[in-house]
Every structure is written in C-alpha cells, then in structure tokens.
DRENRO-196644 format. One record per residue: residue in one letter; residue number from 1; x, y, z of N, C-alpha, C in turn. Coordinates in steps of 0.02 Angstrom, whole numbers, padded with zeros to 5 digits. Layout:
! DRENRO-196644
R type seq   n.xx   n.yy   n.zz  ca.xx  ca.yy  ca.zz   c.xx   c.yy   c.zz
R    a NUM      X      Y      Z      X      Y      Z      X      Y      Z
...
! end
This chain:
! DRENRO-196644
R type seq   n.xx   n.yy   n.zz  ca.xx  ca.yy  ca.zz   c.xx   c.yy   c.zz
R    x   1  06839  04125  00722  06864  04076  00673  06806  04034  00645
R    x   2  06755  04020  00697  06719  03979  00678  06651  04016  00636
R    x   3  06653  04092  00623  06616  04132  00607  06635  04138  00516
R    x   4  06715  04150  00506  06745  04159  00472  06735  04079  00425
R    x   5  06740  04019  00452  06735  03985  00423  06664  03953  00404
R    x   6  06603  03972  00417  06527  03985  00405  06529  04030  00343
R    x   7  06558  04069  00355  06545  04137  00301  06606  04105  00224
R    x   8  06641  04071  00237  06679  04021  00181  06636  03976  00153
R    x   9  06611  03952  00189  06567  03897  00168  06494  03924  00129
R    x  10  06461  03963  00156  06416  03986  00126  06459  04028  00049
R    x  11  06480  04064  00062  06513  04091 -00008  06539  04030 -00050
R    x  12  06567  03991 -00026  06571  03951 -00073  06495  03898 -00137
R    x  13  06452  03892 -00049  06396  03859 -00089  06385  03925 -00139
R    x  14  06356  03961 -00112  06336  04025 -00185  06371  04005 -00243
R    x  15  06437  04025 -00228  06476  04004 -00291  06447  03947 -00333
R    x  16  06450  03912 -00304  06424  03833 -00336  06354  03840 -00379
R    x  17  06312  03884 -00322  06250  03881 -00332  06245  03905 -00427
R    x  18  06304  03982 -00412  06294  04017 -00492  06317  03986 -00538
R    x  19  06368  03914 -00534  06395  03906 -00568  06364  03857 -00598
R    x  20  06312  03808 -00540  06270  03770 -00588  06213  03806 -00630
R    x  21  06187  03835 -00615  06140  03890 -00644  06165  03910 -00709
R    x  22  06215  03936 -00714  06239  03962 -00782  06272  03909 -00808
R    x  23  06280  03843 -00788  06267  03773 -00811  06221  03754 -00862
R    x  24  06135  03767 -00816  06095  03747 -00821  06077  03800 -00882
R    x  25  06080  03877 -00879  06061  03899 -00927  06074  03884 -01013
R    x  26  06155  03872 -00986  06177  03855 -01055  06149  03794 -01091
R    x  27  06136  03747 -01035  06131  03686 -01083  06026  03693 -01097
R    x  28  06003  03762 -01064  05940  03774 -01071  05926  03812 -01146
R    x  29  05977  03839 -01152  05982  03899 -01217  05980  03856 -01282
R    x  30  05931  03864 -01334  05906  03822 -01381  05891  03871 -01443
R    x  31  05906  03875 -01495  05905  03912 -01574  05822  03923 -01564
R    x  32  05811  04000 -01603  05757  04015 -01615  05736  04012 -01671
R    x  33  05695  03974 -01703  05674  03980 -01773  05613  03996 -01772
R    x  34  05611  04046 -01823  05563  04089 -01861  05545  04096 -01934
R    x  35  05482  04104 -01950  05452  04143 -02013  05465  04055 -02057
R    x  36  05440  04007 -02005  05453  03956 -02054  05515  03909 -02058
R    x  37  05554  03940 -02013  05626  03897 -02020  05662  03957 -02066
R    x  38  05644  04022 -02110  05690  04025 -02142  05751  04072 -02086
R    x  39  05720  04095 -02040  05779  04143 -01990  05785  04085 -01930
R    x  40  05861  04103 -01910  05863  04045 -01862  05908  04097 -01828
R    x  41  05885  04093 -01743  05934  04131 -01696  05956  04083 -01671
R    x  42  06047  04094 -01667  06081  04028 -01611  06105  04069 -01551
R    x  43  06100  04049 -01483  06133  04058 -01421  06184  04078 -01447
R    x  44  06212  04153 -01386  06272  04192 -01396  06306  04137 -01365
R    x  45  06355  04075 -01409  06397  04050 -01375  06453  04050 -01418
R    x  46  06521  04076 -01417  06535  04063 -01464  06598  04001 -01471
R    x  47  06580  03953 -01410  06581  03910 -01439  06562  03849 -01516
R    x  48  06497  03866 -01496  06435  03845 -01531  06421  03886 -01605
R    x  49  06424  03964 -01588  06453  03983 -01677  06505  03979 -01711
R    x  50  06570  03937 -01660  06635  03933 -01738  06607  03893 -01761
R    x  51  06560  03813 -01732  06559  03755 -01775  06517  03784 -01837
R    x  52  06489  03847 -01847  06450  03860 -01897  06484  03884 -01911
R    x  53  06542  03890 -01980  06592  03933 -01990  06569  03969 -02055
R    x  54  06582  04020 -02070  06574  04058 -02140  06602  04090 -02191
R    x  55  06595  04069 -02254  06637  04112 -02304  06605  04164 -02356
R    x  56  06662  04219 -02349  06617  04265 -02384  06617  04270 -02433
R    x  57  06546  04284 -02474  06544  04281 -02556  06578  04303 -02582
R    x  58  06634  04303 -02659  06650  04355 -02693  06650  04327 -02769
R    x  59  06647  04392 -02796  06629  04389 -02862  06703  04375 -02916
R    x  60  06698  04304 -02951  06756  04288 -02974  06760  04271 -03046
R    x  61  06823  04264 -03087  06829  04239 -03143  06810  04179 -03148
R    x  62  06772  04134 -03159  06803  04045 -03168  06782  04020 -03259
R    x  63  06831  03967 -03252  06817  03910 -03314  06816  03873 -03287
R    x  64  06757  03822 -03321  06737  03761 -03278  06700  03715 -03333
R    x  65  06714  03664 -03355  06682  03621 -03394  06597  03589 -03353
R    x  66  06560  03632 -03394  06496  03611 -03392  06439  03535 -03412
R    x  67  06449  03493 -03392  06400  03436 -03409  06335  03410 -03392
R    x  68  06298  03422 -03468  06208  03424 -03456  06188  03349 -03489
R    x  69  06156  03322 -03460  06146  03245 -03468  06088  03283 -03547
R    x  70  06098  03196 -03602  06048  03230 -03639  06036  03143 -03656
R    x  71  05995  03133 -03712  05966  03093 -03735  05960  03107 -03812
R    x  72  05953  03049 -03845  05956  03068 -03923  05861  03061 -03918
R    x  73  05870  03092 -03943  05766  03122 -03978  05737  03106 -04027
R    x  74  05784  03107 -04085  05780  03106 -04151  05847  03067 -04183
R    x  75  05822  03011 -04236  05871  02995 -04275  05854  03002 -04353
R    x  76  05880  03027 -04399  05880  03022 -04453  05913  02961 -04503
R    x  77  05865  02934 -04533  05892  02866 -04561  05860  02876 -04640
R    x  78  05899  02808 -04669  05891  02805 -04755  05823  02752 -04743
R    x  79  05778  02799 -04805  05710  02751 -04780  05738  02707 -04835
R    x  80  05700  02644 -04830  05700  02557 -04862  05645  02559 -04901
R    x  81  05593  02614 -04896  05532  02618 -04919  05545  02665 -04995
R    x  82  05569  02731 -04993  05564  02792 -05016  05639  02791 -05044
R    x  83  05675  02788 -05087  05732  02815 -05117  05751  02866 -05120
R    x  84  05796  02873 -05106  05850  02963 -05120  05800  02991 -05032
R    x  85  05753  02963 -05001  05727  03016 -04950  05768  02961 -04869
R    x  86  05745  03021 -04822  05758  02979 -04760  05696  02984 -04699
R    x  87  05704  02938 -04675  05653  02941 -04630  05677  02969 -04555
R    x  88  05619  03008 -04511  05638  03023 -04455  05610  02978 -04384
R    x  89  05659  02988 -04339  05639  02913 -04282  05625  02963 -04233
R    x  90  05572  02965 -04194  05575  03001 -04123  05548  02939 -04038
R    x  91  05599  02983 -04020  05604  02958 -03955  05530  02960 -03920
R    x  92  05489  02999 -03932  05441  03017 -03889  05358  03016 -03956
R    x  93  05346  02974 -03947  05267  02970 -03975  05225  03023 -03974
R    x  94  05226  03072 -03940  05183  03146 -03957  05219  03169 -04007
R    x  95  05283  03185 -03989  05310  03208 -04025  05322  03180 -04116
R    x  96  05319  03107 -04131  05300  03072 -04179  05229  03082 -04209
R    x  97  05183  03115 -04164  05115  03126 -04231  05103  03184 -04227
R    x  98  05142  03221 -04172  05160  03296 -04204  05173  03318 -04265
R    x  99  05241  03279 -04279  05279  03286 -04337  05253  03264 -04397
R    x 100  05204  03201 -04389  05153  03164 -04434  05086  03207 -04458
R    x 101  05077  03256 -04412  05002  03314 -04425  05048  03366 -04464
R    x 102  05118  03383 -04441  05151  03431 -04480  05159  03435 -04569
R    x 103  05189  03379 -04580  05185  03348 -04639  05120  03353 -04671
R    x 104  05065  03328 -04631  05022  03337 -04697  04981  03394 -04693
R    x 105  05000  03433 -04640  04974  03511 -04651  04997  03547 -04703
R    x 106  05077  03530 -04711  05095  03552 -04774  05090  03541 -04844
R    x 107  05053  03469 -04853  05014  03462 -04908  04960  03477 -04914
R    x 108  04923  03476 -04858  04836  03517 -04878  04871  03610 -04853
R    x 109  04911  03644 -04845  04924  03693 -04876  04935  03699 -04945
R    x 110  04999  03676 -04967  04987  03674 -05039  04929  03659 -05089
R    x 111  04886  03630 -05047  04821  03596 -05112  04781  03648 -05082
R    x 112  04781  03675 -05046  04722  03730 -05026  04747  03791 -05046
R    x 113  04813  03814 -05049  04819  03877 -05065  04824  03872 -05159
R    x 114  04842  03827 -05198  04833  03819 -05274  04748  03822 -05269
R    x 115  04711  03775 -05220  04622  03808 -05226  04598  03862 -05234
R    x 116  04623  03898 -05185  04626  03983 -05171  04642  04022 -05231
R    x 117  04707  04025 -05245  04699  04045 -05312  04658  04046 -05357
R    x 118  04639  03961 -05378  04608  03937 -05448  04524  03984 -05425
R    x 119  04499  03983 -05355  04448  04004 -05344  04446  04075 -05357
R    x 120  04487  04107 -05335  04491  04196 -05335  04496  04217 -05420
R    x 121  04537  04173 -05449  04544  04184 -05542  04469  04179 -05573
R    x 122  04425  04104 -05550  04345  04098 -05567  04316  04149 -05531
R    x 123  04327  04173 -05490  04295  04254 -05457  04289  04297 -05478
R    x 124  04342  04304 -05532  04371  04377 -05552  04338  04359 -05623
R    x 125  04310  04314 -05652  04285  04288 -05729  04222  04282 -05708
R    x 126  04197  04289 -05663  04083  04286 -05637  04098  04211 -05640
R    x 127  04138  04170 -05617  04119  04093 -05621  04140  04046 -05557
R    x 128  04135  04112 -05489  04132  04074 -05426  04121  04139 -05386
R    x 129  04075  04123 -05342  04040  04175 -05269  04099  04219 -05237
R    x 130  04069  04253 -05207  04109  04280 -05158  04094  04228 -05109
R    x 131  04056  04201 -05087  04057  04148 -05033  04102  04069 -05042
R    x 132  04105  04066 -05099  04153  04018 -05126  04238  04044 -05125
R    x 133  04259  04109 -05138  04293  04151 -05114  04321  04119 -05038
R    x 134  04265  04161 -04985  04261  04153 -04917  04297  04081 -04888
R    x 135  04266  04028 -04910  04283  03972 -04893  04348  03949 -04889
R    x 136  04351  03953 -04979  04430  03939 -04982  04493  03971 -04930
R    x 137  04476  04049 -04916  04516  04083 -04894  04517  04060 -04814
R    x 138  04470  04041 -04801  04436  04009 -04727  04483  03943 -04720
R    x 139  04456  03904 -04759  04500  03855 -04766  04581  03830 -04760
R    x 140  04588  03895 -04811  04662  03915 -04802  04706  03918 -04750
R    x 141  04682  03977 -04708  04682  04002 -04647  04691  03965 -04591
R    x 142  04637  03925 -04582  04635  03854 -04540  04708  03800 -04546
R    x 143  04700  03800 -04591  04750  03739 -04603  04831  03791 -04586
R    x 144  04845  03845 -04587  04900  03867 -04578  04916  03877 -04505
R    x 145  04835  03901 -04466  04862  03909 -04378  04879  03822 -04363
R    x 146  04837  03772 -04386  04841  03705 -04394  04923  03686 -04373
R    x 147  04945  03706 -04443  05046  03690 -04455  05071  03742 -04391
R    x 148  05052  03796 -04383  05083  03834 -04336  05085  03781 -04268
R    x 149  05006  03783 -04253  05010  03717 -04168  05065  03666 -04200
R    x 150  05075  03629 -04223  05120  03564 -04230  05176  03591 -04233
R    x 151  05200  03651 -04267  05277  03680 -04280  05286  03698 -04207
R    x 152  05222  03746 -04181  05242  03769 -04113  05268  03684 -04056
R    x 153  05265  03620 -04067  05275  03591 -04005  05337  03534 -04016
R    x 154  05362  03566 -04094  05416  03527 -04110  05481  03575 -04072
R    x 155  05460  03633 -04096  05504  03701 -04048  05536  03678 -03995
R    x 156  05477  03661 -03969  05470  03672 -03878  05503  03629 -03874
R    x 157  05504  03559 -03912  05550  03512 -03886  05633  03516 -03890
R    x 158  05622  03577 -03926  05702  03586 -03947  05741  03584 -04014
R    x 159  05669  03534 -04090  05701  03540 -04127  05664  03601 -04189
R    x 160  05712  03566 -04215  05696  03634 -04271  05669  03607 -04349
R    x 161  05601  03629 -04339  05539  03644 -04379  05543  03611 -04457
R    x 162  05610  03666 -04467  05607  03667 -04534  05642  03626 -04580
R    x 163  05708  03610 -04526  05755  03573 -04540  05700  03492 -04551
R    x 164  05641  03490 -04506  05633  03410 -04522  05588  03411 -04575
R    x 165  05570  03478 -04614  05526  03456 -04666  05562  03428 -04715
R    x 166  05611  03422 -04737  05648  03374 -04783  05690  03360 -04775
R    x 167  05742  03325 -04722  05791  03272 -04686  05850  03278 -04747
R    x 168  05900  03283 -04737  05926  03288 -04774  05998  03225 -04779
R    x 169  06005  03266 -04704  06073  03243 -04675  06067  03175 -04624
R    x 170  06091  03144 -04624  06065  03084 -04595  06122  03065 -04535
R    x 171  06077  03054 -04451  06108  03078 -04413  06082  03063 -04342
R    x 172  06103  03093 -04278  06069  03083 -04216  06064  03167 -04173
R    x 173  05984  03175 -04160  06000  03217 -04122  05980  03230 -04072
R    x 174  06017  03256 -04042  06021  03269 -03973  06021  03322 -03901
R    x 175  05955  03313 -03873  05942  03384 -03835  05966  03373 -03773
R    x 176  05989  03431 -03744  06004  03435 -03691  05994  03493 -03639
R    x 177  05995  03518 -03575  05942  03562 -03551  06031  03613 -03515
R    x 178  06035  03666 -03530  06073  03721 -03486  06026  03783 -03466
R    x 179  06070  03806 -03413  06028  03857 -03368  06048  03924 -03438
R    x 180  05950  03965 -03403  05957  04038 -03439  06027  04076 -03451
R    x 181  06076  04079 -03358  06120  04109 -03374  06175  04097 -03424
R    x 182  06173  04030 -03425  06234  04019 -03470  06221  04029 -03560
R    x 183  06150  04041 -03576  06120  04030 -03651  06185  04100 -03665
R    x 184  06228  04146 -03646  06248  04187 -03698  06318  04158 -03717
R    x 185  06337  04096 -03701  06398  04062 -03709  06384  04012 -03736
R    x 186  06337  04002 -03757  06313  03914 -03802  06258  03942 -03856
R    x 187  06284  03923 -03909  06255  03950 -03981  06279  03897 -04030
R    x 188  06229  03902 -04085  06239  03863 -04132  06307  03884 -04153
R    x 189  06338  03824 -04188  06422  03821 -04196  06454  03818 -04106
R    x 190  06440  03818 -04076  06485  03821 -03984  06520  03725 -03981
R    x 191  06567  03718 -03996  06598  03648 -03995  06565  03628 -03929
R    x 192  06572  03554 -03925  06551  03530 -03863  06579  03455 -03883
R    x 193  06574  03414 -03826  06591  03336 -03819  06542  03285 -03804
R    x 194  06527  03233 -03857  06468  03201 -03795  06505  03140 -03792
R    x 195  06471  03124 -03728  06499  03033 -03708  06429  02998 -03706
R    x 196  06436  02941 -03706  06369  02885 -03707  06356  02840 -03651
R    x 197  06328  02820 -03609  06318  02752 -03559  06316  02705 -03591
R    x 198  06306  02696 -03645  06341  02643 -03681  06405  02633 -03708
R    x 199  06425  02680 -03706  06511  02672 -03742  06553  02709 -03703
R    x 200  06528  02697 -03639  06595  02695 -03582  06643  02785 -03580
R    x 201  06696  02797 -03591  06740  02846 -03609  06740  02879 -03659
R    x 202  06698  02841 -03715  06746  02850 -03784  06706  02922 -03793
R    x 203  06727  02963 -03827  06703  03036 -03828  06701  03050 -03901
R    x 204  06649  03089 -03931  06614  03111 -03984  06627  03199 -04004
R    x 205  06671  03223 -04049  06660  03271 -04052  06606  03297 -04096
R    x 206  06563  03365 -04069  06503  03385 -04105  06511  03456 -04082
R    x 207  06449  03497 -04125  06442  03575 -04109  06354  03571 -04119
R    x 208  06345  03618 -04078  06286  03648 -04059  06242  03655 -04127
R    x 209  06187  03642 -04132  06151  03635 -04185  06091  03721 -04180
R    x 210  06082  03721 -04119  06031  03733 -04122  06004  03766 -04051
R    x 211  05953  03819 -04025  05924  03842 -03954  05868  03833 -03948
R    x 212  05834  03801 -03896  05779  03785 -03906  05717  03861 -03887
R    x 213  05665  03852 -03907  05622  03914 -03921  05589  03952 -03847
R    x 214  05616  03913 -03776  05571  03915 -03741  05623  03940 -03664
R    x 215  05615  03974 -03607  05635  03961 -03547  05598  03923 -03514
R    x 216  05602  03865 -03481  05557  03836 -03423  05540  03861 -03356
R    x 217  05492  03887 -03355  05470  03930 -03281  05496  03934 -03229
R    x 218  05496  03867 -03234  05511  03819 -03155  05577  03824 -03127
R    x 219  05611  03794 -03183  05703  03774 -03183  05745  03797 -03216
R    x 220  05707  03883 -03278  05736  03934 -03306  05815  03884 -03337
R    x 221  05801  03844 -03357  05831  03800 -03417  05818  03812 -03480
R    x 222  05860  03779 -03527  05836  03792 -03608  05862  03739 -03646
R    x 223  05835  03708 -03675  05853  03663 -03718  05903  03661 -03776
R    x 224  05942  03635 -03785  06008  03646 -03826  06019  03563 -03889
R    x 225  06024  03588 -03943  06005  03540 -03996  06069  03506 -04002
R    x 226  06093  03445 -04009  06177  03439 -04033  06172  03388 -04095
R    x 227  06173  03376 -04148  06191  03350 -04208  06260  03286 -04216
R    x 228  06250  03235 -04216  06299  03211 -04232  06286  03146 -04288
R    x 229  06325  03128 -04345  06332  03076 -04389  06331  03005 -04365
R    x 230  06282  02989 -04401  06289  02918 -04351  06304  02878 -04427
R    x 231  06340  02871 -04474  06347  02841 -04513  06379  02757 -04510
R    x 232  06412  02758 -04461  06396  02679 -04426  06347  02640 -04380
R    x 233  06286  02683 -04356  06229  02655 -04361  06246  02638 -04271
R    x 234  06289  02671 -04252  06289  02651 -04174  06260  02690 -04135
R    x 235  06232  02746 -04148  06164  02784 -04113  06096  02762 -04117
R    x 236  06091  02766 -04078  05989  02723 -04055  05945  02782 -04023
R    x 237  05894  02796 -04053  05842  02838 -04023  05825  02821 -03929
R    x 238  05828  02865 -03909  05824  02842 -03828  05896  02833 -03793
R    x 239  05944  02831 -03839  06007  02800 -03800  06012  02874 -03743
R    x 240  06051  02888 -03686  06077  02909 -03652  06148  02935 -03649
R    x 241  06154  03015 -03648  06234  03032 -03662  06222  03086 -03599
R    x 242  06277  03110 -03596  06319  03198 -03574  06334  03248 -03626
R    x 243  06312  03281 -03632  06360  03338 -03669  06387  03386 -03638
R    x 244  06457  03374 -03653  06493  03435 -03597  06534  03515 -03638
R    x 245  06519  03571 -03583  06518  03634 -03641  06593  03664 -03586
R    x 246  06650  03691 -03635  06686  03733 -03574  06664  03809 -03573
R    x 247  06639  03827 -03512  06593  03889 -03504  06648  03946 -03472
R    x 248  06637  03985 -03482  06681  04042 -03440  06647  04093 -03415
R    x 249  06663  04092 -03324  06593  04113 -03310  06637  04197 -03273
R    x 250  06627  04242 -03313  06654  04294 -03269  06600  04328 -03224
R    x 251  06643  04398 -03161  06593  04385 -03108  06560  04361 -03089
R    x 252  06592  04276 -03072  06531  04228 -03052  06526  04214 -02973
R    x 253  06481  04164 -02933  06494  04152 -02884  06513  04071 -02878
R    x 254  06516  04075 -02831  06527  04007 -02812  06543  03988 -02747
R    x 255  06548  03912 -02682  06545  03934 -02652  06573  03850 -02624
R    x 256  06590  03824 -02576  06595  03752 -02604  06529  03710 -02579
R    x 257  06537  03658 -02601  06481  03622 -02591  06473  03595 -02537
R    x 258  06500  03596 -02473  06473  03579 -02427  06415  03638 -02392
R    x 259  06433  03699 -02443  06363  03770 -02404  06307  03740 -02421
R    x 260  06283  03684 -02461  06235  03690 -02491  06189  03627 -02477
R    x 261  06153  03622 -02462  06089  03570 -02447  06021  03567 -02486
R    x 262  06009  03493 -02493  05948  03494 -02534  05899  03461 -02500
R    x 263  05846  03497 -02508  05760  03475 -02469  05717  03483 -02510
R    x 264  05692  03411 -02527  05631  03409 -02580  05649  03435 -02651
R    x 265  05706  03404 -02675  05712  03445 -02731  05759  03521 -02748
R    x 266  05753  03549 -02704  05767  03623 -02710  05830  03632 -02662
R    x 267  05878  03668 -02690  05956  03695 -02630  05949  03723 -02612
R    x 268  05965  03746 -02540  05970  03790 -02488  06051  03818 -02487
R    x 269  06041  03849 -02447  06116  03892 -02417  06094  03939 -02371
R    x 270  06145  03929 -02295  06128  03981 -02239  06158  04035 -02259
R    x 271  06145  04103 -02231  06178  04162 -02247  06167  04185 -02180
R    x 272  06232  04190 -02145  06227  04239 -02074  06219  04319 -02090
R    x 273  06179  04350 -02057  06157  04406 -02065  06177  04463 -02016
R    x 274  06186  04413 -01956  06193  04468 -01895  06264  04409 -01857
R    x 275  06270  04433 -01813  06321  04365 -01778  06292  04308 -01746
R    x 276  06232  04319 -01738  06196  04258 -01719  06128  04213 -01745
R    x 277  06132  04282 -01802  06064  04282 -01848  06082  04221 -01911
R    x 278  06053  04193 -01928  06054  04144 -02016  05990  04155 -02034
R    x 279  06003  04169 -02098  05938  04150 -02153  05936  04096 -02186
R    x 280  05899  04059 -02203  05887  04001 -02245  05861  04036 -02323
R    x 281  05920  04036 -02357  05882  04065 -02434  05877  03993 -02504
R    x 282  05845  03995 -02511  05817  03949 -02596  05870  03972 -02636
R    x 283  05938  03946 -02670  05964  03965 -02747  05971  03913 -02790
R    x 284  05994  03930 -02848  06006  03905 -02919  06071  03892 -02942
R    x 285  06081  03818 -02924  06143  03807 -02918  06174  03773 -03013
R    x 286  06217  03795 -03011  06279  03765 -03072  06307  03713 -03062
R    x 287  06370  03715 -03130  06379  03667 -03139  06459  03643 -03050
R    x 288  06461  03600 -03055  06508  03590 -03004  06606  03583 -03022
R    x 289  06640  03608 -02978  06704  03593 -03015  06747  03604 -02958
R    x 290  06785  03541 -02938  06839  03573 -02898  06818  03573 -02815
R    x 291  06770  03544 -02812  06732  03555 -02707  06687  03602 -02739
R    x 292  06686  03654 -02774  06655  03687 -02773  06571  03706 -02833
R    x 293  06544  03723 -02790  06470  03733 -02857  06451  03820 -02874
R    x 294  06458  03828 -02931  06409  03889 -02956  06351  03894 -02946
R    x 295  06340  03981 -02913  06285  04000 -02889  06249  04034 -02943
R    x 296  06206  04007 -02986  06181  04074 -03022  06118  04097 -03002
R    x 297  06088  04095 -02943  06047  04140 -02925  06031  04138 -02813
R    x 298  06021  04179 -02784  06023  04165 -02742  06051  04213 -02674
R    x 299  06112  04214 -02681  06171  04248 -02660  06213  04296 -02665
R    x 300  06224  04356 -02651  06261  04411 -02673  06326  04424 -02626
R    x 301  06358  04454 -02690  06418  04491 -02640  06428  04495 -02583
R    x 302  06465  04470 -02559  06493  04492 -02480  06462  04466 -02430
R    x 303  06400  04415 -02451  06378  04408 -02397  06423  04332 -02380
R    x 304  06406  04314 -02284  06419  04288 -02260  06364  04184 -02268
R    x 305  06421  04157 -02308  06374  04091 -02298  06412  04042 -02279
R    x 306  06347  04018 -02232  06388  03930 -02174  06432  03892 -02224
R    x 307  06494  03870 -02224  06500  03806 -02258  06531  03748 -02221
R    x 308  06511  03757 -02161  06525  03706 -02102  06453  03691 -02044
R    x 309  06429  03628 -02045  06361  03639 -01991  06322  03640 -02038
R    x 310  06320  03639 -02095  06271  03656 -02141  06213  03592 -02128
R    x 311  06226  03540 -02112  06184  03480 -02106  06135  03491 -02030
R    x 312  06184  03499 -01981  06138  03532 -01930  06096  03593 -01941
R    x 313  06127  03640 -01965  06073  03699 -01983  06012  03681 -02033
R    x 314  06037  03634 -02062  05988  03606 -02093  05906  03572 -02035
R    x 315  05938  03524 -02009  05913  03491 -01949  05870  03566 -01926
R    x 316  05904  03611 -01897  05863  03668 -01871  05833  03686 -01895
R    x 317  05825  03716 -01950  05785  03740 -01994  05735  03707 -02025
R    x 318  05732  03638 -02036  05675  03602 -02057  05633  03563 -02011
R    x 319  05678  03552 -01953  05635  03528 -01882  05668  03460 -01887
R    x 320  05702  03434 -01917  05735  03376 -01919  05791  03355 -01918
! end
C-alpha cells in the first residue's frame, strides 16, 4: 500500500511537472518576424489565431461616391484696367509668372515670326544674308521651345494652356487630384458636386472641365480641372472645397477598414498565407464607403486578409 501510494505520488508530480512545462512553453512561444517585419510567424495556438480573424478577398460590383479635396487655383475676373478683357488670379506665384512668360512669348512669337517672313521675302530680292536668314529663324525657334517650357508647367498644374490665352468666361477653377484607376470614369463633361469650408453644406453643381497632363509617380494620381461661375463674386483664389464624383467601380475590391493600417504615410494590410504565416503588403487605398475602403492596388482575389488584430499585427511587425 505504501509502495502503491509512492508510485501515486510520483506520477502525479510528473504530471504536474508536464503540465507546468507546457505552461511554460506556451507562455515561451513568441511570433517570428522576418525579411523586415514583412512575414510574421505566430505560435500554433489557435487560441491566439482566431483573435487574428480573416476575410477573404472578392472581386465585386460597387457604387460609391468619391470625394477629392480641391482648392480653387485660378479665378477669372473683369479687369478695372482693360475693357471687354478679364484678368486671371492664381493661387500659386510660380504658377503666376509662368503664365506672365507665357503671354509674352506669344507676342515675341508673333513679332518674330512677321520678322521671319519680312527677312526670307528681303532674301529672296538680294536684300538680306543667308545669315540674317539664320538668325531670324534661330530666333524664332527659341522663343517657341520658350512658350512650350511655360505651356508645359501650366499642364502639369492641371490647367489648360489655351483656354488662358484669352479668358473668356469669367469664373473659378478648380483642381482636384483622383487615382490613375479611376481616370476612365471622370472626363470632361462627368457631373460632379463641390462643397466649400466656407459655406458649410451648401453644394455647387459643376462638370469636369478638364484632365490634367500628368500621372504622379509617387501617388499615381491625376489632376482633375472643375469650372464653376462665380458671378456673385463668392469664390476666392485659395478658398478650400471637396469635389465629389459618383464612381462605379466594377470588379473591384474592397475590404473594411479596420484591415488596414497606416505607418509613415503609407497603408498596410496583413494577408495570411499559410495558417500561421502573415505577410505585411504596401496597397493603394480608395475612396471609403460604408466601414469599408477600396483597394486599388495591393491585394488579389481570394486571398486571406486580417481584419481583426490588425493593430497588434501591426505592433509585430513594426517592433512597436
């Protein structure tokens, strides 16, 4: 009996012994991060993987009202100086002696290319060089890549070139920045709405003027022109608006916004890969609607992404 109850006792300590041990392991077992933080291995617990829960991508219909903050750039006004003409206001001072070198490129074009002529006619009569020729045409030349640089950085800003060589319409306009993907749903004539930080609710209807000439490297954005009448004089160069577009985004993604985290600028989203595996991938997020945000770059089909834990995986993955 007293053998039997030795051999209880010891089996029992064992017991104990394994049970703190695999205690100890668990609370020893700690996520592996790799290649930078972007792969992260978590302990087979699966306790510990429901709190990371996941939904799987799929590719969907949506409409979703899009809103891109913009700013008025340009105002067109009745000059006080000049009759029957109007003057142009810009928001941005480069952009003001841009437009100021533009202008008079186009008068020393005109007075240089009537030179050109008058010179090539005395050419053709023995009563001017071929080097007198040369010049003019030199001259010429110059002054036209000249208008090209200034046309090229009115572009870039979004407006359009030609429209400001003689103002016609008198007015406010207004750029605003949407992603590459969406440029095949926003075109000149595309209705849109703007609102103001100065005028609260009240809403403006307008249409698209205009695309701007450029993708931005960085943030693969594009500049979008919007036109509106300011004939009561309540638009101000610099003022601050929204312009909002209704987009229809077929096979799109989306995903809700708690998958998604931002560090330094840039969104993240985990994507489980294996059952214990996450990746940390960089995408290009849309406009938001509903809990949820558009993915337009980043993420594909079917795959598996956190949208629970996302703040801790965060924590893991950045060391913080």
């Amino acid at each position: 009996m007293k053998q039997l109850s030795i051999f209880l006792i010891g089996l029992c300590a064992i017991s104990c012994q394994q049970n703190k041990l695999a205690e100890l392991e668990k609370q020893l077992a700690q996520p592996v991060v790799e290649n930078d933080g972007t792969r992260i291995i978590l302990p087979n617990d699966p306790i510990e993987l429901k709190f990371f829960a996941t939904e799987k991508v799929r590719l969907e219909n949506i409409s979703a009202q899009y809103s891109a903050p913009a700013s008025v750039q340009v105002s067109i006004v009745q000059s006080s100086e000049r009759s029957g003409r109007n003057t142009v206001l810009f928001d941005d001072v480069d952009l003001n002696a841009a437009y100021s070198q533009f202008l008079q490129h186009i008068i020393n074009i005109n007075q240089y290319k009537v030179n050109l002529e008058r010179i090539k006619d005395l050419s053709q009569h023995g009563a001017a060089t071929g080097k007198e020729v040369l010049d003019a045409e030199t001259q010429f030349a110059n002054e036209e890549a000249a208008i090209t640089e200034q046309e090229g950085k009115l572009k870039l800003a979004g407006l359009d070139a030609a429209k400001l060589r003689d103002p016609r319409t008198k007015g406010v306009w207004l750029i605003c920045e949407i992603p590459e993907s969406q440029i095949a749903q926003v075109k000149p004539g595309t209705p849109c709405t703007v609102t103001f930080t100065a005028f609260g609710d009240e809403s403006f209807k307008a249409d698209v003027d205009g695309i701007g000439a450029e993708v931005d490297r960085v943030t693969r954005m594009i500049k979008v022109r919007v036109i509106l009448p300011n004939s009561p004089n309540r638009f101000e160069v610099g003022m601050f608006a929204n312009v909002s577009f209704l987009l229809r985004e077929a096979n799109s993604i989306s995903v809700p916004s708690s998958a998604i985290v931002n560090v330094q600028g840039k969104d993240y989203a985990f994507v489980m890969t294996s059952g214990t595996t996450f990746e940390r991938r960089e995408i290009l997020t849309g406009q938001q609607f509903g809990g949820r945000t558009l993915i337009l770059h980043g993420l594909a089909e079917n795959e598996e992404v956190v949208v629970s834990g996302t703040m801790q995986m965060k924590g893991i993955s950045f060391g913080y």
